[in-house]
N, C-alpha and C positions, 0 to 999 in steps of 0.2 A: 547648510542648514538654514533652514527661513527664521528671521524674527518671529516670537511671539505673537500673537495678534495685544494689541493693548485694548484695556477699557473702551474707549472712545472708538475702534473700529467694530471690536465684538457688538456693542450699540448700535454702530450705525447699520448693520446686517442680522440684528434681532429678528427683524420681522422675516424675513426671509426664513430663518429658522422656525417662526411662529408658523409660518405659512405652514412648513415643512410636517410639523406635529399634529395641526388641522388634518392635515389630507391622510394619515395614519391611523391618529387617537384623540378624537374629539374632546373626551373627559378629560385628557391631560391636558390638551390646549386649555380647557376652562378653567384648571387647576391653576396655570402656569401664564395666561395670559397680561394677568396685571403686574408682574414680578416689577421689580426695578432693579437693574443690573447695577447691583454696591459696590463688587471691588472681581477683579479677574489677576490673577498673580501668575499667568500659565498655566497653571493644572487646576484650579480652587477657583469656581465662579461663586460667586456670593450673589444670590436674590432677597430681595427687601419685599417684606407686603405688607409692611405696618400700613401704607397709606390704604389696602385693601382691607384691613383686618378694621380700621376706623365705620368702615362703608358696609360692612360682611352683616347688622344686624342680625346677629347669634351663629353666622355660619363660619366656623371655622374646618378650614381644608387642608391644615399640616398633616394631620394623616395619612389621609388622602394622595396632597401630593409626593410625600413618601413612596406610597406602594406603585405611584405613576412616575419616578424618577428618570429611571431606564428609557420611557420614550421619548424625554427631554433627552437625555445624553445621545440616543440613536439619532436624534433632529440636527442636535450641533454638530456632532460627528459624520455624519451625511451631508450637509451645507458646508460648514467650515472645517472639515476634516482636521478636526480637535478631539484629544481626551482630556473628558474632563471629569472635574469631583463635584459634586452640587453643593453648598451650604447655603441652606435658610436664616437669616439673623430679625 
């Protein structure tokens, strides 16, 4: 059975993922482009977007990237063939 992947490799193969959401579901890529990957435990990736929500001038997209979840988890799981849980903090 393989290691986990930790924080620091899930990071370094982000974009390749982002890449991955682009060429599917453009509205998710804009949902989910500014994330900052907070904490990955194995199963529980945590995304950060306070520093987005500073910069967002009235738009806020939690909604949003709720109902577009699913094609963030079909990008990781396609790329780094992981399942995962999304939490927003």
């Amino acid at each position: 059975m393989d290691a986990p992947l930790s924080l620091a490799q899930l990071r370094s193969r982000w974009n390749e993922v982002l890449d991955d959401l682009e060429s599917h579901d453009r509205i998710a890529w804009i949902a989910y482009f500014d994330a900052r990957l907070a904490d990955f435990d194995g199963v529980r990736l945590s995304l950060d977007f306070s520093d987005a929500r500073k910069l967002s001038g009235g738009h806020e997209y939690s909604p949003t990237r709720e109902k577009l979840q699913n094609s963030l988890i079909t990008s990781i799981k396609s790329v780094l063939d992981l399942e995962v849980k999304i939490e927003e903090i």
